[in-house]
C-alpha positions in Angstrom: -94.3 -55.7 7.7 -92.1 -54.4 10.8 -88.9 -56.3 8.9 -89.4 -54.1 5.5 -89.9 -50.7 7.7 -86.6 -51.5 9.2 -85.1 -52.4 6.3 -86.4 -49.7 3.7 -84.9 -47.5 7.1 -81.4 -49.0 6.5 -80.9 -48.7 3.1 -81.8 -44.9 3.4 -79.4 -44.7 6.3 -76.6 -46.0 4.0 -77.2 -44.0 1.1 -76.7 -40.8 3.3 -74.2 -41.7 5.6 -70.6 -39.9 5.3 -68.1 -40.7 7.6 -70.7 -41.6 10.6 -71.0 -37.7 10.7 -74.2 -37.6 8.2 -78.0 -37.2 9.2 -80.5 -38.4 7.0 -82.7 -36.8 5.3 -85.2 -34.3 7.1 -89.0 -33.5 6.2 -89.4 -30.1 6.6 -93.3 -30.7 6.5 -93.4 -31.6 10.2 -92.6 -28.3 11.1 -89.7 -28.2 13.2 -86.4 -29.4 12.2 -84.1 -30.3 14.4 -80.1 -30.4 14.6 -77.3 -31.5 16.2 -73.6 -29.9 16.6 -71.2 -31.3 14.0 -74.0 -33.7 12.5 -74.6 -32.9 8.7 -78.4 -32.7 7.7 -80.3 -33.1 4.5 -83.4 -32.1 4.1 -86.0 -30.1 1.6 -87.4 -27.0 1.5 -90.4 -26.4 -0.2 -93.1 -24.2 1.6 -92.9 -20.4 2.2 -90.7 -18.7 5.2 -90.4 -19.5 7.9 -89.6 -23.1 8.8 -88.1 -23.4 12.5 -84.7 -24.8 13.6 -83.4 -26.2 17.4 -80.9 -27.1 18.8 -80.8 -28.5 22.1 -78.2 -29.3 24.9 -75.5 -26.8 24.2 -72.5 -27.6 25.9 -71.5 -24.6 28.4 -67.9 -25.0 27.3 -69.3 -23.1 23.9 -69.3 -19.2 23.3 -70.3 -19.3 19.6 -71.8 -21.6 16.9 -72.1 -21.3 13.2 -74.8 -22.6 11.2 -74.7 -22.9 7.9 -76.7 -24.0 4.3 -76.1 -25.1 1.0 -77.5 -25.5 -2.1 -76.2 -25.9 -5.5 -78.1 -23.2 -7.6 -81.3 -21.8 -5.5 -81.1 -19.2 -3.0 -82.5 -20.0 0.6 -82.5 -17.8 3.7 -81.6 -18.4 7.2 -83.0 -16.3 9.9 -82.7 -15.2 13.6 -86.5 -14.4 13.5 -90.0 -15.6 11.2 -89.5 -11.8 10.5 -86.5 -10.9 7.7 -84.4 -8.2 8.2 -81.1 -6.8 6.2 -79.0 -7.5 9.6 -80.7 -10.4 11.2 -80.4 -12.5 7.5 -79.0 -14.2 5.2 -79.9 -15.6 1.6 -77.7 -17.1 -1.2 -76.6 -20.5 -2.3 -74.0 -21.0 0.9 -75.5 -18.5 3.9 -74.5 -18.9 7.2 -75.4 -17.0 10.9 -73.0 -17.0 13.8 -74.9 -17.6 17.2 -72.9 -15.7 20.0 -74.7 -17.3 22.6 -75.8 -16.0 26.2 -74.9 -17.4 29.7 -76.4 -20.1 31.0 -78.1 -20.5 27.4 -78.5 -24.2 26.5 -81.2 -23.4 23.6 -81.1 -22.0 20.1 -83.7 -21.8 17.6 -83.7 -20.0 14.1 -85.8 -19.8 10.9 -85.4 -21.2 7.1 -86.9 -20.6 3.7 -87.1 -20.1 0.3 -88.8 -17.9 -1.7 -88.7 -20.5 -5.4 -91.5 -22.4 -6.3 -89.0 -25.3 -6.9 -88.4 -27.3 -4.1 -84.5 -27.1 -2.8 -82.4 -29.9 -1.5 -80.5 -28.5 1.2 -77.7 -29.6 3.2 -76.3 -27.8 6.9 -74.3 -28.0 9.6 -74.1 -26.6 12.7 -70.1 -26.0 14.6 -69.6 -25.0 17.8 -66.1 -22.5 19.3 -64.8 -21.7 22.3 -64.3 -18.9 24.0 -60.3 -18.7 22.8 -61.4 -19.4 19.3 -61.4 -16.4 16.5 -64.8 -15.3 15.4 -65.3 -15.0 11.9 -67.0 -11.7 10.5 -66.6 -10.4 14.1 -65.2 -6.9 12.6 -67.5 -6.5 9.6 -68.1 -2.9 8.6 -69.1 -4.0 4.8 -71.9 -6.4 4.8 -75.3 -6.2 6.1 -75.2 -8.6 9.1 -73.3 -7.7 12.6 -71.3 -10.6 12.7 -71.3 -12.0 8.9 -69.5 -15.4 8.6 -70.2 -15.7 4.7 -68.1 -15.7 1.8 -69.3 -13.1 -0.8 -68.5 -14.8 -4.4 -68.6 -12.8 -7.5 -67.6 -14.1 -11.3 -67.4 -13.3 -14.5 -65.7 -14.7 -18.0 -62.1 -13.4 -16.5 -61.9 -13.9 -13.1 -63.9 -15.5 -9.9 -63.7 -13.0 -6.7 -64.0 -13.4 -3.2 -64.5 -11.0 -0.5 -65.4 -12.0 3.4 -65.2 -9.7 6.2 -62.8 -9.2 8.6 -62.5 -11.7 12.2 -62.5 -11.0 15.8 -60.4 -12.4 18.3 -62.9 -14.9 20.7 -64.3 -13.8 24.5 -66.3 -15.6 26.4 -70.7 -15.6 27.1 -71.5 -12.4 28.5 -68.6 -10.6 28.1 -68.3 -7.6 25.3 -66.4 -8.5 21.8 -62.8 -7.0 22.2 -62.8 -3.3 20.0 -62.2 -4.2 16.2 -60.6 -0.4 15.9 -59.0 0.4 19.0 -55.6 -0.2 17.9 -53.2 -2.3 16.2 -50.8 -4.1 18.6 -50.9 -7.7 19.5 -53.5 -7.9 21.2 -55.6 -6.7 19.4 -57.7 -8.5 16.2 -54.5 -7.1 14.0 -52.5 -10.5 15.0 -54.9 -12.8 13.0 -53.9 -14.2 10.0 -56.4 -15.7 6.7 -55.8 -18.8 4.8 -57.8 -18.9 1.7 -58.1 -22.4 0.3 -59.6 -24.0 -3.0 -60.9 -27.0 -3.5 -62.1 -28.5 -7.0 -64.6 -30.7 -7.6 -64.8 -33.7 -10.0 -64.6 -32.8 -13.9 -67.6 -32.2 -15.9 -69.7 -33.6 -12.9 -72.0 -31.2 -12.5 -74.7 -33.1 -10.2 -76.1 -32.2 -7.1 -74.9 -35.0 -4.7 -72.2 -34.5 -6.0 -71.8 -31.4 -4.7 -73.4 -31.9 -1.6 -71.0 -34.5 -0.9 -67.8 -33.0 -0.9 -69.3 -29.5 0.3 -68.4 -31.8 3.7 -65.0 -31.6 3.3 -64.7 -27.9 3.5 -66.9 -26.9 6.3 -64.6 -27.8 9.3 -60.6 -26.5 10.1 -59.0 -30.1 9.6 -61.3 -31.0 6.4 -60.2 -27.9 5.1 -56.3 -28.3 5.9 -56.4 -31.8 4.9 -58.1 -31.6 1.4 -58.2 -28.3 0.1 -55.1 -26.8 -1.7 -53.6 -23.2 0.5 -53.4 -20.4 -1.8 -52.5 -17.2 0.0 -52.1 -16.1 3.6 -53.4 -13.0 4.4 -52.3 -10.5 7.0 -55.3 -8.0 8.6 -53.7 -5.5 7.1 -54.3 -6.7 3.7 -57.2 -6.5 1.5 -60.0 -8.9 2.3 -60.5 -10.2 -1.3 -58.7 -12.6 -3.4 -59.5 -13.3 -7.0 -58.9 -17.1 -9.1 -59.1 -17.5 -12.9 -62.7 -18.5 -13.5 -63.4 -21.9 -15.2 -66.8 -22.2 -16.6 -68.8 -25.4 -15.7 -65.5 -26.5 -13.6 -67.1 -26.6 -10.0 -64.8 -25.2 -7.1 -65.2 -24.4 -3.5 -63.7 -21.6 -1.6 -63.4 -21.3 2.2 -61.3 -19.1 4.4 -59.5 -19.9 7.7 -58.4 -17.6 10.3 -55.8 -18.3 12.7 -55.1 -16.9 15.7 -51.0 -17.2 16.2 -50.7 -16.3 20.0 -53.1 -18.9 21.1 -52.7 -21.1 17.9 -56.6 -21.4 17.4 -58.6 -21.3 14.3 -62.3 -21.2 12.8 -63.5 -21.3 9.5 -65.8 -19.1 7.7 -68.9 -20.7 5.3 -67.3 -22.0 2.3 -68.7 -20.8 -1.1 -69.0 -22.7 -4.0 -69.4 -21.4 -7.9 -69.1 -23.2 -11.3 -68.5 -19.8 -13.2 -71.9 -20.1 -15.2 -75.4 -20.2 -14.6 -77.9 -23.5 -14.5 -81.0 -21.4 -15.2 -79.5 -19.4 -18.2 -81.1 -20.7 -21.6 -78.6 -19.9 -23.7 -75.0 -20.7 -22.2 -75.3 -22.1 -19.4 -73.7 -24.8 -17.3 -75.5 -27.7 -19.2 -74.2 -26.2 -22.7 -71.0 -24.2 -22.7 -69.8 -25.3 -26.0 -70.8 -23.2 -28.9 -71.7 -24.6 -31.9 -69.2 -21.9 -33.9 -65.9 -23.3 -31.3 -66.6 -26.7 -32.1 -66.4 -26.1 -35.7 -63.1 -23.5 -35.5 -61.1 -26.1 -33.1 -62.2 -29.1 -35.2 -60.9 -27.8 -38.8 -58.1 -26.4 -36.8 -56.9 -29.6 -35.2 -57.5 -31.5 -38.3 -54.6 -28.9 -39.7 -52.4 -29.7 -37.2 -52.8 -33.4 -36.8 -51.2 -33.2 -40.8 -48.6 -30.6 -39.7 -47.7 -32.8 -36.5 -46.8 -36.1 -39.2 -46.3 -33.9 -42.3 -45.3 -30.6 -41.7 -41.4 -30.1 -42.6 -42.2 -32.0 -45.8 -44.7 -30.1 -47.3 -43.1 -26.6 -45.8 -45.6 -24.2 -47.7 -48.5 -25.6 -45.4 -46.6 -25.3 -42.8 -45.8 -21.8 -43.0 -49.7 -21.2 -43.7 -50.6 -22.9 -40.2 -48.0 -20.4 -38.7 -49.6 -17.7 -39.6 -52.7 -18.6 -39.6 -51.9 -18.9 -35.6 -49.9 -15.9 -35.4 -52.4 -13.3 -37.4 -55.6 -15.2 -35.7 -54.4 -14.9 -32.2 -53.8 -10.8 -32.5 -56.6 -9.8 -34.5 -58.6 -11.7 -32.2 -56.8 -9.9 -28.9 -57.3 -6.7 -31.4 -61.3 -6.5 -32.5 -62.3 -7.9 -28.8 -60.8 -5.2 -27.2 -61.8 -2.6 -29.5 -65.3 -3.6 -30.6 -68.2 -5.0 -28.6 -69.2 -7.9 -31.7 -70.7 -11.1 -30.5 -68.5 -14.2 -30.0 -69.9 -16.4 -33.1 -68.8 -13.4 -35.6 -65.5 -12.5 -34.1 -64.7 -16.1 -35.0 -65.3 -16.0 -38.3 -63.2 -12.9 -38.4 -60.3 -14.3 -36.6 -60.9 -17.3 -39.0 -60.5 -15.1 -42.3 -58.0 -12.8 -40.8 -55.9 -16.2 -40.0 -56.3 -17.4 -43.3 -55.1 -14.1 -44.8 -51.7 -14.2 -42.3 -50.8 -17.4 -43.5 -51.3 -16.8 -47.1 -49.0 -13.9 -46.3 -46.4 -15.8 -44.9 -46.9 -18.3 -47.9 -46.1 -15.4 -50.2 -43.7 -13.9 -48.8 -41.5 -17.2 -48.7 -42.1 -17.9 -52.6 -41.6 -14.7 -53.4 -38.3 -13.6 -51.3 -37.3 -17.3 -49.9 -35.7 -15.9 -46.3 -35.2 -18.7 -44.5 -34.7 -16.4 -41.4 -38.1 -14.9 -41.2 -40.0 -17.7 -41.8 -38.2 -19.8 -38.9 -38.0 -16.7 -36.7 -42.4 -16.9 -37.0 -42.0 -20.5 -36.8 -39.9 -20.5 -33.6 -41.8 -18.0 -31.7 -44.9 -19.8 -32.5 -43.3 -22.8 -30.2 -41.7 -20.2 -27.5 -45.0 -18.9 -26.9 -46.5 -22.2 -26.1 -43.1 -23.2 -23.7 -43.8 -19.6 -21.8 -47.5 -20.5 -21.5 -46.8 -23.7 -20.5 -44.0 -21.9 -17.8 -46.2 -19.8 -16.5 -49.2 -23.0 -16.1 -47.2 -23.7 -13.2 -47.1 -22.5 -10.0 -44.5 -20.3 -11.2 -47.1 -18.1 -12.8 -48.7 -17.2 -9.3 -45.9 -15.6 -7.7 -46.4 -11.9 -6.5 -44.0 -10.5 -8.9 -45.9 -11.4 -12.0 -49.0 -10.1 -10.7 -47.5 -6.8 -12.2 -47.9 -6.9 -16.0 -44.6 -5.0 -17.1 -42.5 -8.0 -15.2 -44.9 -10.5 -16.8 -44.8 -9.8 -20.0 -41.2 -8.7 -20.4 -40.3 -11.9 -19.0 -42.8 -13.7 -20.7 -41.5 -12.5 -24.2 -38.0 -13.3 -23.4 -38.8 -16.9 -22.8 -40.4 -16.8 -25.9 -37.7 -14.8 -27.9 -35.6 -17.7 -26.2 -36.3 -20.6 -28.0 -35.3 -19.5 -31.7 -32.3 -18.3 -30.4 -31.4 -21.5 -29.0 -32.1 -23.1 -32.1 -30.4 -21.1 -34.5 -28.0 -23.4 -35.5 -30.2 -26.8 -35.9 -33.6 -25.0 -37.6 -34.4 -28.0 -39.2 -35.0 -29.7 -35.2 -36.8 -26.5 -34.2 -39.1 -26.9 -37.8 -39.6 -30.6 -36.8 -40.5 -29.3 -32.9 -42.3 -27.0 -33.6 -44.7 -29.3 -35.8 -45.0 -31.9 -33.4 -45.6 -29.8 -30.5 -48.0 -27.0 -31.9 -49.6 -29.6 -34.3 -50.6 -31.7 -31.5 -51.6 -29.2 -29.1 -54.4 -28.4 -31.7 -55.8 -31.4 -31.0 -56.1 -31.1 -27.4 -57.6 -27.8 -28.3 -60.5 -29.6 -30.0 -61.0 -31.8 -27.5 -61.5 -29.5 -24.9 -64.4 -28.1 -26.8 -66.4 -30.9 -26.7 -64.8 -32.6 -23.5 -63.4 -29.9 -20.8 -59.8 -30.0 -20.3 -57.5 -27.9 -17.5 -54.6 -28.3 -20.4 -56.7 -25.7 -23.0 -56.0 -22.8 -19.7 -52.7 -23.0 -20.7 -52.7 -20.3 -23.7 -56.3 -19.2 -22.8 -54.9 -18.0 -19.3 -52.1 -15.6 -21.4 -55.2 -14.4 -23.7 -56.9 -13.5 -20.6 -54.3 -12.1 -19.3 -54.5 -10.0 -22.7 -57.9 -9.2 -23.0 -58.7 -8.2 -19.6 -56.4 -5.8 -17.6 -57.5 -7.0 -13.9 -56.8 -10.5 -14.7 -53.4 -10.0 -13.5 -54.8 -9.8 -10.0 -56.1 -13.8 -10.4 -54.7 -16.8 -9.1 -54.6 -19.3 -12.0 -54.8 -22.9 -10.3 -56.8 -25.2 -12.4 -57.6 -28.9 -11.6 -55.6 -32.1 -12.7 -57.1 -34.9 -12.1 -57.9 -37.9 -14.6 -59.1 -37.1 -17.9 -56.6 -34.5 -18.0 -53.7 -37.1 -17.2 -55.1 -39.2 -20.2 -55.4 -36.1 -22.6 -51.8 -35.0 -21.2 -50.8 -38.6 -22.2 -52.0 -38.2 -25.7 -50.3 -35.1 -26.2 -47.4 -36.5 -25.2 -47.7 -39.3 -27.8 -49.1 -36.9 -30.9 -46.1 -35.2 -30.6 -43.4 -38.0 -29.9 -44.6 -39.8 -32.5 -44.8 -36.8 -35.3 -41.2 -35.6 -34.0 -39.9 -39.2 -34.3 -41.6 -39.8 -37.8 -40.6 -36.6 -39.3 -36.6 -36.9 -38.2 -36.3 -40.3 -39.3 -38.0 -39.7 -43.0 -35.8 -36.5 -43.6 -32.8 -38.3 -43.1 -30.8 -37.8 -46.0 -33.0 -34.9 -47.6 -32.3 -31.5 -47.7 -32.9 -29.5 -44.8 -35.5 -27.0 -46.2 -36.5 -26.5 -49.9 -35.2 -24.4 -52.6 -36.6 -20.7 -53.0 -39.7 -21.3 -55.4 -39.3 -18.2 -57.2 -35.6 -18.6 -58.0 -36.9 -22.3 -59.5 -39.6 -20.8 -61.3 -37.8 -18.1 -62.9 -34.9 -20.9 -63.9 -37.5 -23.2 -65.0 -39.1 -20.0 -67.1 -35.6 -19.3 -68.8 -34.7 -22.6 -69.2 -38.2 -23.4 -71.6 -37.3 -20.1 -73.3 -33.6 -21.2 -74.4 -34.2 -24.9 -74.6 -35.2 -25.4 -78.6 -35.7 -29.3 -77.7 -37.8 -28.2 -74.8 -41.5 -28.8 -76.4 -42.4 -25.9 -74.2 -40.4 -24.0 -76.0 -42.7 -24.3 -79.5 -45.5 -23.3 -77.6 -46.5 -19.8 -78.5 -46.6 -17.0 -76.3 -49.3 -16.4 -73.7 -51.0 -13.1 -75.3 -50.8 -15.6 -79.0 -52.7 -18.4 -77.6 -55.5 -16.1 -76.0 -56.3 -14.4 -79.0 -56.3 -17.9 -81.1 -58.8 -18.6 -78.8 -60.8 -15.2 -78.9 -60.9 -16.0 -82.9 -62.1 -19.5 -82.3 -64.6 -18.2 -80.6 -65.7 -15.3 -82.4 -65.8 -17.9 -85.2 -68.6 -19.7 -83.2 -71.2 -17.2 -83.9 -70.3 -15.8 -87.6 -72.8 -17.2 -90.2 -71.7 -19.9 -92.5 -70.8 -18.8 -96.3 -73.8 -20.5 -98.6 -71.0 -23.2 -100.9 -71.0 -22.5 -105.0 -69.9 -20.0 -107.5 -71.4 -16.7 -107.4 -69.9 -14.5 -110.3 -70.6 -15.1 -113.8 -68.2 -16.9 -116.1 -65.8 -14.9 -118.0 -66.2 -15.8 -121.7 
């Protein structure tokens, strides 16, 4: 019996062990948790406030800890005392509490709760600073707490926002902090310096453990440095607050580290983690983010352009539909969102008929008129527009200059302008590129609404940018990692292969086709003059409806009886 205790022990060991930094699993039914510095814990809350903390044996080398606890969708609350107050608490998904400790103070207890009826798997940490270390949220005059080590997240469709409040340069027990406002020299809190990080979780993994696993590798200054991606470095006289393109159901973390250059010291504040949607919303949430109404648009959409990405220069009048279907449908959507507050599903099926109309438009026009010139001009700034997206995908796109929207969208319509004029001279290649590229881009389009995809941000990031006027403020990192390298790699091969295809079989051919209305009106003259034509016997148009208006009116006149009537003449 002792061999399967020990046993059943080490398996459970195992399953929670991360770098041999990981506690088990607590019960938070005993009463009394208890902690150790650096050690992560995992345990379960699941009875009313409070439920007391320790930590014993702290080192007298340490001025300052940070506790901290996560969850991945319920709010719990961490406490100085079994009594909650504004300043003494802290409740969210991620909350944290910095301990400036006392001399000669070897002790420290706190409480945690939650107020849900659910039981929440936790997981927290406790780090410990020196007396030359900065202290996070040691100058906050915006939040509730004194000293307020959190990260304050805030999201919506557009953009995901972080705010924190500002550090404190470290002193040691039983001294008083160092003025936050006394002035701005060197020595003073005005030399620290913020490095806000990112860090993105596995695709369209939205578990717990999940989480809770790599939540480890943003809680300490090294993790952070080592896997999380730097996106800005703040001075203190900047703003405290950075906002990042949100991506719905795409899990990221956020931390902050502040660096103190004179003595080359850092801490890090409590990360914060969001997925951009909610896991208890019934309709839209994490769990289902794709619409019934996208699925159907991107689908017919993509089946479109998988013919214009093989077929497209050969049957040209398609073609020309496609491009203005995408033309008229991208501005009239941009148009009645901003304008009028109609739900989602119906500005669809508007952007859908208002497409349809543009391309029929461009269809017309080129029977009727047959310039070449317009038609390609449409068709070539169809293909700069995705080549500026794509431009501004990259890192290029988060540079501070672009952050103002005149510079970004001069420069973003001169890429675009860019490309037909390059072409001008071989507009049967830019036809063919344009096919291939945009046709196959459709596709990944439709992927992404039933598998997510990074590679859809890149011309939903410019409609963003459209629709909302602060997005211009966002940083728009997105993840790469493996299904978007294999849905990158099909791209690639949709659009090689239609390119290839569609310059080999026009070898030889005509470079566009003849102006349909010139044709028809030959084809019209020639029946006209032709005698040998058998067209030409056929009568004319207004003859052969009113032979059949007599046929029919004979349908329903009566039937003369047969005989002779009148009497014979002698």
């Amino acid at each position: 019996m002792g061999f399967l205790q020990l046993l059943v022990v080490a398996v459970l060991a195992s399953e929670h062990r991360v770098a041999g930094a990981t506690e088990v699993f607590g019960n938070s039914s005993e009463g009394l948790i208890e902690f150790s510095v650096g050690k992560f814990r995992y345990f379960e809350l699941n009875r009313p406030f409070p439920e007391e903390a320790i930590l014993h044996d702290i080192s007298s080398n340490v001025t300052f800890l940070i506790f901290q606890i996560h969850s991945q969708y319920q709010n719990t609350t961490v406490s100085f005392s079994p009594t909650l107050l504004s300043n003494a608490s802290e409740t969210g998904t991620a909350s944290g509490l910095v301990f400036i400790l006392r001399p000669e103070q070897s002790t420290c207890t706190w409480y945690l709760g939650t107020s849900g009826i659910q039981p929440v798997q936790n997981m927290a940490i406790l780090l410990s600073y020196t007396e030359r270390d900065p202290v996070p949220g040691g100058c906050n005059l915006e939040f509730d707490l004194d000293i307020d080590p959190n990260i304050y997240l805030e999201y919506n469709f557009f953009e995901t926002t972080i705010k924190f409040a500002p550090a404190n340069l470290g002193y040691a027990r039983g001294v008083d902090p160092p003025p936050c406002d006394a002035g701005t020299d060197q020595d003073s809190r005005w030399r620290l310096q913020y490095d806000v990080y990112q860090y993105f979780l596995p695709e369209n993994d939205l578990t717990e453990e999940m989480l809770l696993k790599h939540l480890q590798r943003m809680v300490s200054v090294p993790q952070v440095k080592a896997n999380a991606l730097k996106v800005i470095t703040l001075t203190a006289n900047d703003k405290t607050s950075v906002s990042f393109s949100s991506l719905p159901g795409q899990g990221v973390i956020y931390n902050v580290i502040v660096w103190d250059p004179f003595l080359n010291t850092s801490a890090a504040y409590v990360p914060a983690h969001t997925y951009a949607c909610s896991f208890e919303a019934g309709e839209g949430s994490c769990a289902s983010l794709g619409r019934v109404s996208s699925k159907v648009f991107f689908t017919l959409f993509a089946l479109l352009g998988f013919f214009i990405c093989f077929f497209g220069h050969r049957f040209w009048k398609t073609e020309l539909f496609f491009i203005g279907f995408i033309i008229m449908g991208f501005f009239f959507y941009i148009l009645i969102t901003r304008l009028t507050p109609i739900k989602y599903d119906v500005n669809l099926i508007l952007t859908a008929v208002a497409g349809s109309v543009g391309g029929m438009f461009l269809v017309a026009v080129w029977w009727r008129f047959g310039i070449l010139s317009i038609c390609m001009l449409c068709v070539g700034l169809v293909l700069g527009f995705l080549i500026s997206s794509v431009t501004f995908f990259t890192p290029l796109g988060n540079l501070k200059i672009f952050h103002d929207d005149g510079v970004f969208w001069v420069t973003f319509s001169c890429i675009a302008i860019l490309i037909p004029v390059v072409f001008m001279g071989c507009l049967r290649i830019l036809n063919i590129l344009t096919c291939g590229v945009i046709g196959s881009y459709s596709v990944v389009l439709a992927i992404d609404s039933y598998w997510s995809t990074s590679l859809s941000y890149i011309t939903l990031n410019v409609l963003k940018r459209a629709l909302n006027k602060d997005f211009r403020r966002a940083f728009t990192n997105v993840p790469f990692q493996t299904n978007d390298f294999i849905i990158l790699a099909v791209w690639g091969m949709l659009a090689v292969s239609g390119i290839t295809l569609q310059i080999r079989r026009e070898r030889g051919r005509p470079f566009f086709p003849p102006h349909p209305y010139k044709l028809w009106k030959q084809e019209r003259e020639r029946r006209v003059t032709n005698i040998l034509d058998p067209s030409y016997h056929i009568p004319p148009l207004r003859e052969r409806l009113y032979g059949r208006l007599t046929q029919i009116k004979g349908l329903f006149q009566k039937e003369q009886p047969a005989g002779e009537r009148t009497p014979l003449l002698l």
